[in-house]
N, CA, C and O atoms as a Tripos MOL2 file, in Angstrom:
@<TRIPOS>MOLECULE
protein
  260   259    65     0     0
PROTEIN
NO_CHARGES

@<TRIPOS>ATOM
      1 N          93.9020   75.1470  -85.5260 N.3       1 UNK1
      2 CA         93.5350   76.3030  -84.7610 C.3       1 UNK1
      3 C          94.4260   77.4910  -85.1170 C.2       1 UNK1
      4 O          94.0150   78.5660  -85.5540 O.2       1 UNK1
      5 N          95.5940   77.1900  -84.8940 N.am      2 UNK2
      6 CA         96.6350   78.3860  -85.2830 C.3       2 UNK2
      7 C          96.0790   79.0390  -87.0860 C.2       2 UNK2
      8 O          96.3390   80.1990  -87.4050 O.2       2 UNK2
      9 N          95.5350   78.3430  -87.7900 N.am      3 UNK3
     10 CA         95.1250   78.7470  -89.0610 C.3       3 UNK3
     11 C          94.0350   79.9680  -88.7610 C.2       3 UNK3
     12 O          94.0520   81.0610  -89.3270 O.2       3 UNK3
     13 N          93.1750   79.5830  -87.8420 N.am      4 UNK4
     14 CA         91.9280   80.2830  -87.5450 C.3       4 UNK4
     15 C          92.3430   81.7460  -86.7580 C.2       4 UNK4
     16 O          91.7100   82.7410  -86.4050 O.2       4 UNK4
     17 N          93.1560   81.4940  -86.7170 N.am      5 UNK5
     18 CA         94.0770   83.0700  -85.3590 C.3       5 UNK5
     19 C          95.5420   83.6280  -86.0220 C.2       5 UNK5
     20 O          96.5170   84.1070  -85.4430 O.2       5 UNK5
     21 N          95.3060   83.3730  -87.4770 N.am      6 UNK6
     22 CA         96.4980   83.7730  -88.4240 C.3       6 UNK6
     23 C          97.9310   83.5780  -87.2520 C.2       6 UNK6
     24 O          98.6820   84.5330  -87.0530 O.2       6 UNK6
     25 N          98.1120   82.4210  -86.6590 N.am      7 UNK7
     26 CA         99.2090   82.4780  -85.8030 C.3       7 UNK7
     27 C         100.0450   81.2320  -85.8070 C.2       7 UNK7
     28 O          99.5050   80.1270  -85.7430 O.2       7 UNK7
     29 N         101.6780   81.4130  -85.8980 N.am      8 UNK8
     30 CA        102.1040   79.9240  -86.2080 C.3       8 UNK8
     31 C         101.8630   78.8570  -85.4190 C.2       8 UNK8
     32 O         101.1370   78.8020  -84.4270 O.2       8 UNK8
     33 N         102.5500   77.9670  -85.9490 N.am      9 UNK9
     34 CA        102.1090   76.7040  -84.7000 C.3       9 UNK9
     35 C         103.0160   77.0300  -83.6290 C.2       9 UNK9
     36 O         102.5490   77.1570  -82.4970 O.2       9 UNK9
     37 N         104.2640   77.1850  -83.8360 N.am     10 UNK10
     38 CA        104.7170   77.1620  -82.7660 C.3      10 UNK10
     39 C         104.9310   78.4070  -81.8050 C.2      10 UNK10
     40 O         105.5730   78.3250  -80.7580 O.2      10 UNK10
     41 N         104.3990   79.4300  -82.2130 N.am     11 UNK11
     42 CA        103.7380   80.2930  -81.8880 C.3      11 UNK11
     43 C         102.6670   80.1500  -80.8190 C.2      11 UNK11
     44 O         102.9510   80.7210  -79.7650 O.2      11 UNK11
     45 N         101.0710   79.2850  -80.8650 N.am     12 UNK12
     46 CA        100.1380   78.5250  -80.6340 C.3      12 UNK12
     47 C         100.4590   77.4910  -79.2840 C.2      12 UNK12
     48 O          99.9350   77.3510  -78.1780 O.2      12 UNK12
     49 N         101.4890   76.9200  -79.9270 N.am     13 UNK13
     50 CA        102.3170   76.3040  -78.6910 C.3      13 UNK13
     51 C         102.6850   76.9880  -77.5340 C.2      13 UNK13
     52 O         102.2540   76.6440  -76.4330 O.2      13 UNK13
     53 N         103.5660   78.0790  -77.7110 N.am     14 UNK14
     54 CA        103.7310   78.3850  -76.6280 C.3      14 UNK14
     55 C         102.7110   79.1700  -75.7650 C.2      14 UNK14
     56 O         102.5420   79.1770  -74.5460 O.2      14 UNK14
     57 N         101.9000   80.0220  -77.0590 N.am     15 UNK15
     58 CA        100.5820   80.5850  -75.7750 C.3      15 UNK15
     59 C         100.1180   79.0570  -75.1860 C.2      15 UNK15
     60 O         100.5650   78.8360  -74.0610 O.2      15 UNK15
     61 N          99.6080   78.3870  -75.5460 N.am     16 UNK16
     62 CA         98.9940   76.8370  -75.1750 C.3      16 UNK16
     63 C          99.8180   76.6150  -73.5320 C.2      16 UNK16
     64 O          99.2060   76.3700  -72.4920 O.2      16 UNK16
     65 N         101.2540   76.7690  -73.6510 N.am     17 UNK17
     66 CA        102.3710   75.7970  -72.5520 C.3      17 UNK17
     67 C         101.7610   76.8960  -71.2460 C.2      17 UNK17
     68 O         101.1590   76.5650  -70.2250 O.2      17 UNK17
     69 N         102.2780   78.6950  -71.8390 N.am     18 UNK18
     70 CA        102.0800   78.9830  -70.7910 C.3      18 UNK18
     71 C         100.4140   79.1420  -69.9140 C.2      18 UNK18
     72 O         100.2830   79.4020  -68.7180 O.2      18 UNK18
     73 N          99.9270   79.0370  -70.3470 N.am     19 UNK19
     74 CA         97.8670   78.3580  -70.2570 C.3      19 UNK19
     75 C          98.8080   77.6150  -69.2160 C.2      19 UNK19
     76 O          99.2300   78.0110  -68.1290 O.2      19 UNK19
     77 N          98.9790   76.5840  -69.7920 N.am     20 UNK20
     78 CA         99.3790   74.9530  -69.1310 C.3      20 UNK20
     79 C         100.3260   75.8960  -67.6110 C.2      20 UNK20
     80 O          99.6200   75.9090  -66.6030 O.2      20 UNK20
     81 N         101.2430   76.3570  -67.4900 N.am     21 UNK21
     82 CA        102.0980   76.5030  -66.5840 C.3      21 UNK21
     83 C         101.2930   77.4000  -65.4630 C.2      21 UNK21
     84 O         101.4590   77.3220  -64.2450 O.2      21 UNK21
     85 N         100.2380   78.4100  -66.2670 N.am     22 UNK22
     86 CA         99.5110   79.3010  -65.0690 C.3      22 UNK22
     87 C          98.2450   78.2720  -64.7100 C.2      22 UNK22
     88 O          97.1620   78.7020  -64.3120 O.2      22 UNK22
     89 N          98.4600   77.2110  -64.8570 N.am     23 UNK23
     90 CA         97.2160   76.0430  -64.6070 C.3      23 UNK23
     91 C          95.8830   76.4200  -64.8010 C.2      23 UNK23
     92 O          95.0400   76.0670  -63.9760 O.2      23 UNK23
     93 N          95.4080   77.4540  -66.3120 N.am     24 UNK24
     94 CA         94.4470   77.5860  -66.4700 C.3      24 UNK24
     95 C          93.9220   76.4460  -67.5180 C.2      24 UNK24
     96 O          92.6980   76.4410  -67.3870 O.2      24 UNK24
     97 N          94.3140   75.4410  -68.5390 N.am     25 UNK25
     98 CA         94.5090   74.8560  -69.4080 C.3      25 UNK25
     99 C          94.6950   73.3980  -68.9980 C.2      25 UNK25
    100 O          95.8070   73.2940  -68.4790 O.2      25 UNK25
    101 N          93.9830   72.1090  -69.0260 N.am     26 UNK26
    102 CA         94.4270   70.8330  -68.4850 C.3      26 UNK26
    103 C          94.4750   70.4140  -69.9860 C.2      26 UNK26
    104 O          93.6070   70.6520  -70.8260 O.2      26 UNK26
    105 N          95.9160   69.5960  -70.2100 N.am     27 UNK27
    106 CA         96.1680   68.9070  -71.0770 C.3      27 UNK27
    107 C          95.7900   67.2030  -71.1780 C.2      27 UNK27
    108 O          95.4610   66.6930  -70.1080 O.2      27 UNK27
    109 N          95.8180   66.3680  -72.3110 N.am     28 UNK28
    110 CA         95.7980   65.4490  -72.3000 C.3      28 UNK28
    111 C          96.4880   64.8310  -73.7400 C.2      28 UNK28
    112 O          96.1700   65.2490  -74.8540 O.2      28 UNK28
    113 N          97.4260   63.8280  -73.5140 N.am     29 UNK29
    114 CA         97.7830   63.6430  -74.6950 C.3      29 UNK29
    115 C          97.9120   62.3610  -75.7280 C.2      29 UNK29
    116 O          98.7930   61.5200  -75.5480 O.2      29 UNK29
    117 N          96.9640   62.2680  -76.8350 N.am     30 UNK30
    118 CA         97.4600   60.9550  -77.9670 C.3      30 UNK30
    119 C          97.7040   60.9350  -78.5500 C.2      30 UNK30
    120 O          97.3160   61.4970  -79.5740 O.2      30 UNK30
    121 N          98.8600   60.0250  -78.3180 N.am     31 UNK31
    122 CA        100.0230   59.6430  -79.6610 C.3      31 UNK31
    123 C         100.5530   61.4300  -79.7370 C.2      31 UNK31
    124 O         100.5530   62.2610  -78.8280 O.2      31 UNK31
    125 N         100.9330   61.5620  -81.0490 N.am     32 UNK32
    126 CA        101.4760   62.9900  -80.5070 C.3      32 UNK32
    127 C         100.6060   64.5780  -80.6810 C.2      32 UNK32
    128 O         101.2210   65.6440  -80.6590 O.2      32 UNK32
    129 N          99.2570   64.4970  -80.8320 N.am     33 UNK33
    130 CA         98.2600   65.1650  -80.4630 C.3      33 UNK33
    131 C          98.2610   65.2000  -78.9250 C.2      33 UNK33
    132 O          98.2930   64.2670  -78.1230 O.2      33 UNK33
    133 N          98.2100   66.8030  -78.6940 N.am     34 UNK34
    134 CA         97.6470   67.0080  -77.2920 C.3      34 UNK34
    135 C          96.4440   67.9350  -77.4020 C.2      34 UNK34
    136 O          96.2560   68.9180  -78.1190 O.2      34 UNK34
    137 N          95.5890   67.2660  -76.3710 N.am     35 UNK35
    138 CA         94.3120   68.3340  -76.4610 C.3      35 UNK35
    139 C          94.1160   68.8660  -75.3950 C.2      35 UNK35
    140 O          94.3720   68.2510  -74.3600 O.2      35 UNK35
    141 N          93.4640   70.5150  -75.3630 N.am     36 UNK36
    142 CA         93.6560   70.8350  -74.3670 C.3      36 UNK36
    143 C          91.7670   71.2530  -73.9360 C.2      36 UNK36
    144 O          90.7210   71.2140  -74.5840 O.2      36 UNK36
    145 N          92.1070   71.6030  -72.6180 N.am     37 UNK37
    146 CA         90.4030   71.7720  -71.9480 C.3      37 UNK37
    147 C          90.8010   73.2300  -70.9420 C.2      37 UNK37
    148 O          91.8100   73.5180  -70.2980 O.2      37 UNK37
    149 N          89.8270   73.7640  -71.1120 N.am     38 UNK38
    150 CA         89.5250   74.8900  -69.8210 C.3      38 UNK38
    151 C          89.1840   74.0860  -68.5510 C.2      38 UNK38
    152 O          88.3380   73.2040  -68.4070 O.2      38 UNK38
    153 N          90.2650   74.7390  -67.4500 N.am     39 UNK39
    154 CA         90.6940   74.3770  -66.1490 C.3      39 UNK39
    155 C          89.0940   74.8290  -65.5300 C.2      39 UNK39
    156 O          88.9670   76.0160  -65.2310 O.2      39 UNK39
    157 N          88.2760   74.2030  -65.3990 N.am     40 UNK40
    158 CA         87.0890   74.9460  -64.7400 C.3      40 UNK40
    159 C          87.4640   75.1790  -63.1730 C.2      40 UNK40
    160 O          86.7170   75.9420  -62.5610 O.2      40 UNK40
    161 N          88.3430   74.7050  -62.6040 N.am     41 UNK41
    162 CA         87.6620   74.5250  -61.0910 C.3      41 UNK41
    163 C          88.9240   76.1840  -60.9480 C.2      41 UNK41
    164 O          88.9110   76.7270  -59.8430 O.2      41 UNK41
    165 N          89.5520   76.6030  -61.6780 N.am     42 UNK42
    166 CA         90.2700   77.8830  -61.3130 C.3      42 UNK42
    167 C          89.2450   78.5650  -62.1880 C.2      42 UNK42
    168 O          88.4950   79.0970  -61.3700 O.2      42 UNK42
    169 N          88.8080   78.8380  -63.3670 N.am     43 UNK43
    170 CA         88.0030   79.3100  -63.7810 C.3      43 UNK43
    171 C          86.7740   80.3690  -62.4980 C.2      43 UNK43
    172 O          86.6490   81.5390  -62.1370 O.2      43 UNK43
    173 N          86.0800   78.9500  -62.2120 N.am     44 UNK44
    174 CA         84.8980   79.1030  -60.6130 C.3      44 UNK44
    175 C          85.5670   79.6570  -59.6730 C.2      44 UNK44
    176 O          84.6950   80.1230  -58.9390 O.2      44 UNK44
    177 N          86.6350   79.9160  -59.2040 N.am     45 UNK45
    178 CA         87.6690   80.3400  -58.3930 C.3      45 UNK45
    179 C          87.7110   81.5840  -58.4660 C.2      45 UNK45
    180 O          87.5350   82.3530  -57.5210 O.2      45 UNK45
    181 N          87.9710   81.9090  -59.7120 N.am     46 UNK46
    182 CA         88.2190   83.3950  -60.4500 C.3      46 UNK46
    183 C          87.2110   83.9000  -60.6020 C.2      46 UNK46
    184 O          87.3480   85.0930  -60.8710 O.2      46 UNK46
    185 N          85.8570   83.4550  -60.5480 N.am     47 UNK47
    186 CA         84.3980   84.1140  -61.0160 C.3      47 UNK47
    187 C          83.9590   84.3750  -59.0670 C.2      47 UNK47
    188 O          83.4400   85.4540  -58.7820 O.2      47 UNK47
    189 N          84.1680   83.5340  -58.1250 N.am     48 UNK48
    190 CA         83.9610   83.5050  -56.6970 C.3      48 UNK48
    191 C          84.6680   85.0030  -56.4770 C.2      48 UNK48
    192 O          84.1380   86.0130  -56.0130 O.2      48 UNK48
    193 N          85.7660   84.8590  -56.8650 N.am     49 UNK49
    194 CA         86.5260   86.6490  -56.2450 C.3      49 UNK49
    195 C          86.1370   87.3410  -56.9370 C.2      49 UNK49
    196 O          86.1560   88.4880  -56.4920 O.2      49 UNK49
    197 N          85.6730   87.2280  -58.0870 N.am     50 UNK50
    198 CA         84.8990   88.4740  -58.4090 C.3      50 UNK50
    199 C          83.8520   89.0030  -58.1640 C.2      50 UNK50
    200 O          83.5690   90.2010  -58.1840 O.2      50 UNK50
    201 N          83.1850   88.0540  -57.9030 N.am     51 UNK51
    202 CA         81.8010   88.2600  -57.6350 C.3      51 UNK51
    203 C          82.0740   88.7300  -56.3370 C.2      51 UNK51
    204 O          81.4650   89.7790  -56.1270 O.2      51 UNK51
    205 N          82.8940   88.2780  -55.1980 N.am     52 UNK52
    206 CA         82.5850   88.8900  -53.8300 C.3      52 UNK52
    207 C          83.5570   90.3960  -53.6730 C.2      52 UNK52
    208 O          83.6080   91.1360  -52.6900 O.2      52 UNK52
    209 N          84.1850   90.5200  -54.8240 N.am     53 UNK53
    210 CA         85.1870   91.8630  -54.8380 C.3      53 UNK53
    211 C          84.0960   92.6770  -54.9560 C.2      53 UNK53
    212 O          83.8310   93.4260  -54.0150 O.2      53 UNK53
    213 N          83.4050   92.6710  -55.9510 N.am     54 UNK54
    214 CA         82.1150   93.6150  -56.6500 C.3      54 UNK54
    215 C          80.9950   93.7810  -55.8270 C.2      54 UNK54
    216 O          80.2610   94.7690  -55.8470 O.2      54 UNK54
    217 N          80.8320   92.4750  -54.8630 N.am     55 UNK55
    218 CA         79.6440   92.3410  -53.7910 C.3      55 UNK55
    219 C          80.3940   93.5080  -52.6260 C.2      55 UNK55
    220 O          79.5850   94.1700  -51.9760 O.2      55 UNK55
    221 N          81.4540   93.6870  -52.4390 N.am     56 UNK56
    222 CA         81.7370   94.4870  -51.5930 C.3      56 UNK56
    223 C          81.2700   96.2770  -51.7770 C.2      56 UNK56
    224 O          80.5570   96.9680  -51.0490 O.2      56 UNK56
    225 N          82.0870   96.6610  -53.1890 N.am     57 UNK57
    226 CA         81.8910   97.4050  -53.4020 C.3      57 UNK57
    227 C          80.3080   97.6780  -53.9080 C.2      57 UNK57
    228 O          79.9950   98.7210  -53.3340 O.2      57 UNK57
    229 N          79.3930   97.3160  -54.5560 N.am     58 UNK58
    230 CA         78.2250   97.5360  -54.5420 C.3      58 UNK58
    231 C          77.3170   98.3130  -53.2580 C.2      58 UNK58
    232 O          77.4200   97.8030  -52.1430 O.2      58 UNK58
    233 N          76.5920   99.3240  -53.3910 N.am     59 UNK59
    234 CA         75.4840   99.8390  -52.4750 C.3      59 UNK59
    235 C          74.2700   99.3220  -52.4810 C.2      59 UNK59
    236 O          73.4850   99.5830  -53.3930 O.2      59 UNK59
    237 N          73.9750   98.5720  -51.5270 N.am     60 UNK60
    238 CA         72.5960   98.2020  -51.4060 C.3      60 UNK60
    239 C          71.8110   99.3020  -52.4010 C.2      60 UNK60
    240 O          72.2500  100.4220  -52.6630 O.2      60 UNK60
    241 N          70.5760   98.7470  -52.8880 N.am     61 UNK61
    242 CA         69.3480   99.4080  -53.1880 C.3      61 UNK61
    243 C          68.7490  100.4250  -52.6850 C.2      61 UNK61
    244 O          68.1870  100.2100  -51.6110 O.2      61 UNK61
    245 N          68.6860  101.4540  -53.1030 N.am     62 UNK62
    246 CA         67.9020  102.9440  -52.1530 C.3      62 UNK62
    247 C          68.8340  103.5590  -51.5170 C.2      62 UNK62
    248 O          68.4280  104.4420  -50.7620 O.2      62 UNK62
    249 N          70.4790  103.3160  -51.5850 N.am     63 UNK63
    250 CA         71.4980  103.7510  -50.7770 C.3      63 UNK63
    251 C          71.8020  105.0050  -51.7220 C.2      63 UNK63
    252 O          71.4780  104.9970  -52.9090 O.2      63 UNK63
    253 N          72.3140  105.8590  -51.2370 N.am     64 UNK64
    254 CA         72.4010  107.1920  -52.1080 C.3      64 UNK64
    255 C          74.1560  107.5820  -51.3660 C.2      64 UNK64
    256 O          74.9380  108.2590  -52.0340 O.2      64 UNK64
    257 N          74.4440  107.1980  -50.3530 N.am     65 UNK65
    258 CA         75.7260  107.8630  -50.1880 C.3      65 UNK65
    259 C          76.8620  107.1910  -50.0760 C.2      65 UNK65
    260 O          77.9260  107.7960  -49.9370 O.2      65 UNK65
@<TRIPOS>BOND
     1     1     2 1
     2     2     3 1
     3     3     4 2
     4     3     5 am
     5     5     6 1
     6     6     7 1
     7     7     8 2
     8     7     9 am
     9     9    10 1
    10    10    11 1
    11    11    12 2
    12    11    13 am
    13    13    14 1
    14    14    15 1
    15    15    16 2
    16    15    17 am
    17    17    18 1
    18    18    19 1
    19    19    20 2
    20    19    21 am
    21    21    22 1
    22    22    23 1
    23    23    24 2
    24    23    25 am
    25    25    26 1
    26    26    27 1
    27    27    28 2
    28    27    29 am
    29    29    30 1
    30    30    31 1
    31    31    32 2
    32    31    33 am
    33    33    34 1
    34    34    35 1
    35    35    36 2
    36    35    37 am
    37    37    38 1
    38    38    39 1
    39    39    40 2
    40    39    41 am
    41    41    42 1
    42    42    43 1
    43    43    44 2
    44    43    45 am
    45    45    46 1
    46    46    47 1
    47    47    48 2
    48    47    49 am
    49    49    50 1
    50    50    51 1
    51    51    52 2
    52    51    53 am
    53    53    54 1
    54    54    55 1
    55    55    56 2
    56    55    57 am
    57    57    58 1
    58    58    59 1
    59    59    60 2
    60    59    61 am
    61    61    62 1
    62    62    63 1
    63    63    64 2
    64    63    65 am
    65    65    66 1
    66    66    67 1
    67    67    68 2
    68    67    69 am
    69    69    70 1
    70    70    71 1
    71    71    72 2
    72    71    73 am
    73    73    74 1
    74    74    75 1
    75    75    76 2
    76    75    77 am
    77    77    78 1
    78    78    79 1
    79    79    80 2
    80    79    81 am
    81    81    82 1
    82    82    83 1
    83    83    84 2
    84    83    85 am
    85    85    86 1
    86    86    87 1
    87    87    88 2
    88    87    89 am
    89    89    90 1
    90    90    91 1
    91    91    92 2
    92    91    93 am
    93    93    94 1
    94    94    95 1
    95    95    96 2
    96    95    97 am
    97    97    98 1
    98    98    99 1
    99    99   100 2
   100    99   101 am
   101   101   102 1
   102   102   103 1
   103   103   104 2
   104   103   105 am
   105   105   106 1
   106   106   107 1
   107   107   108 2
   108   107   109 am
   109   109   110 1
   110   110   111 1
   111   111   112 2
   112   111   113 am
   113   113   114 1
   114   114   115 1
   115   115   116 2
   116   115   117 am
   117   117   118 1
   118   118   119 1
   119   119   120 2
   120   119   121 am
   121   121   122 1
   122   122   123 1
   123   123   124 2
   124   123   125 am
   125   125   126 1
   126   126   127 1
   127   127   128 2
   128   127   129 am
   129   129   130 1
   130   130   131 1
   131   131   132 2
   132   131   133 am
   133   133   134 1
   134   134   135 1
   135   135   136 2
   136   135   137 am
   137   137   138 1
   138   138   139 1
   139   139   140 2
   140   139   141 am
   141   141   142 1
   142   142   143 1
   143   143   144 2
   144   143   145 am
   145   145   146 1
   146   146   147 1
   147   147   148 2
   148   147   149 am
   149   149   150 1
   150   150   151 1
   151   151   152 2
   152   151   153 am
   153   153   154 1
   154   154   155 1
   155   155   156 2
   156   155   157 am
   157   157   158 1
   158   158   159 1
   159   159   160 2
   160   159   161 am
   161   161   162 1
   162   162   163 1
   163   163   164 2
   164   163   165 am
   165   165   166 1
   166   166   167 1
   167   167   168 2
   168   167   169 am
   169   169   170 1
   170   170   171 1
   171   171   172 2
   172   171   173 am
   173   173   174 1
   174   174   175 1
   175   175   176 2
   176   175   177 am
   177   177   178 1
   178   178   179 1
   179   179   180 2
   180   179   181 am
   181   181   182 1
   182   182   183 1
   183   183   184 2
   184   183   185 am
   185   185   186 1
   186   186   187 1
   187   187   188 2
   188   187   189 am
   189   189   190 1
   190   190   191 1
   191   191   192 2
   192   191   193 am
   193   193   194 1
   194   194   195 1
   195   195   196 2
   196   195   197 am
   197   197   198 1
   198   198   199 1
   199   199   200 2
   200   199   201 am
   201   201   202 1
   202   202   203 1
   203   203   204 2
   204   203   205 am
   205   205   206 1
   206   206   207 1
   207   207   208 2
   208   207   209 am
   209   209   210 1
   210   210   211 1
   211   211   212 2
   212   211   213 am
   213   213   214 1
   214   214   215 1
   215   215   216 2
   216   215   217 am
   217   217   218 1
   218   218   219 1
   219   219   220 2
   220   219   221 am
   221   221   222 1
   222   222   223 1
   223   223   224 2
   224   223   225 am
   225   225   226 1
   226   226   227 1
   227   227   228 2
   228   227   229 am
   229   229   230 1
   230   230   231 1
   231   231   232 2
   232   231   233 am
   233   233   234 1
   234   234   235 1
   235   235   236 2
   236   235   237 am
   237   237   238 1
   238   238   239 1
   239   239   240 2
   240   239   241 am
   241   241   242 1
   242   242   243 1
   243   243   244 2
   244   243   245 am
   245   245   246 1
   246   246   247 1
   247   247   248 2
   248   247   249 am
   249   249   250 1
   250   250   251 1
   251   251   252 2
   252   251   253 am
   253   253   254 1
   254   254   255 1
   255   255   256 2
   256   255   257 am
   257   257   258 1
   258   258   259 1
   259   259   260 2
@<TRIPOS>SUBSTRUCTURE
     1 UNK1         2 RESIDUE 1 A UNK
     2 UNK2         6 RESIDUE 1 A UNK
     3 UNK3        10 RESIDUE 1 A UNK
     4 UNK4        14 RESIDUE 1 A UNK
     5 UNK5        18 RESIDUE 1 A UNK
     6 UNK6        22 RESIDUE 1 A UNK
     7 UNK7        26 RESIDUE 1 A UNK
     8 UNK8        30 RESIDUE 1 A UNK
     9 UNK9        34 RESIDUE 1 A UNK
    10 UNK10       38 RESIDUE 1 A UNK
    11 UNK11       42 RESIDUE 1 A UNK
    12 UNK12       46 RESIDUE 1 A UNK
    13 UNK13       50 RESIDUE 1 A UNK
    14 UNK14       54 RESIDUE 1 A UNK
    15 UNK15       58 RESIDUE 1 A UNK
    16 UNK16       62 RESIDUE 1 A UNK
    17 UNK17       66 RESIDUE 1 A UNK
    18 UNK18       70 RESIDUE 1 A UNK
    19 UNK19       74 RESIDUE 1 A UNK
    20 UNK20       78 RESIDUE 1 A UNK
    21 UNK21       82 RESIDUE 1 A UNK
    22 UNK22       86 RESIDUE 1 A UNK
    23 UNK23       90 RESIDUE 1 A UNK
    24 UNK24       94 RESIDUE 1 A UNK
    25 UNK25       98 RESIDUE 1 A UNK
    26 UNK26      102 RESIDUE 1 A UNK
    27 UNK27      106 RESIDUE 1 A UNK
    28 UNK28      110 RESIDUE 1 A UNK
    29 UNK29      114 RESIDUE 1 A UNK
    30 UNK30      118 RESIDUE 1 A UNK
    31 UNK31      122 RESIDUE 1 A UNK
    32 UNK32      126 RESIDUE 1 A UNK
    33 UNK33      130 RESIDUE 1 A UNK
    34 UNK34      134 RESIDUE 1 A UNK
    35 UNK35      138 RESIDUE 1 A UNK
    36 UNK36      142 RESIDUE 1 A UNK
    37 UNK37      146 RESIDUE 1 A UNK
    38 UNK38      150 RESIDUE 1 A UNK
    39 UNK39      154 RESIDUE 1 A UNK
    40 UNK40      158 RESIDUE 1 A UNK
    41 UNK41      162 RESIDUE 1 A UNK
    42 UNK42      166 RESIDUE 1 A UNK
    43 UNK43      170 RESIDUE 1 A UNK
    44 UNK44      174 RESIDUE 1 A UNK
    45 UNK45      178 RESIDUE 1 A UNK
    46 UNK46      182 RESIDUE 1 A UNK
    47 UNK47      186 RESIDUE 1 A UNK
    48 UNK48      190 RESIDUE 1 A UNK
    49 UNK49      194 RESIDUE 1 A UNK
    50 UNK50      198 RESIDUE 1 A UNK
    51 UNK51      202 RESIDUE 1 A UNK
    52 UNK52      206 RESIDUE 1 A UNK
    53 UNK53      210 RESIDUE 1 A UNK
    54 UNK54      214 RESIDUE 1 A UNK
    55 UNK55      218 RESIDUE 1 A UNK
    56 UNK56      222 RESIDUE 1 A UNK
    57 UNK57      226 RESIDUE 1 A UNK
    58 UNK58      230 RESIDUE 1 A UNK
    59 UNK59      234 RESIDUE 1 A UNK
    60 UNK60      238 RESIDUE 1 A UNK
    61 UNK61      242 RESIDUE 1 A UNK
    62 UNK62      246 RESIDUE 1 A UNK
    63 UNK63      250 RESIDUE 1 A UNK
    64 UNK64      254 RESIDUE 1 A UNK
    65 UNK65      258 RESIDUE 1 A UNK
């Protein structure tokens, strides 16, 4: 991956840890490969406040003021 994002490994690593530390990133690890996954249930979390931040501010339909 780091090849694909001209970025070192250990470079890669640490964006990766801090993912891992703001618990957006669930790790799993074999042998000494770790793979990582998108945290969905903060993901849905983060899409819920947005959606009701934006639902606030939005004007109904036909509203002009």
């Amino acid at each position: 991956m780091a090849e694909q994002f001209d970025i070192s490994a250990p470079s890669m690593s640490h964006h990766f840890n801090v993912l891992k530390q703001a618990e957006l990133v669930n790790t799993r690890r074999e042998g000494q490969q770790i793979f990582y996954s998108l945290n969905a249930t903060v993901m849905q979390e983060m899409l819920v406040l947005m959606m009701d931040l934006f639902a606030k501010n939005e004007k109904p339909i036909g509203e002009t003021s």
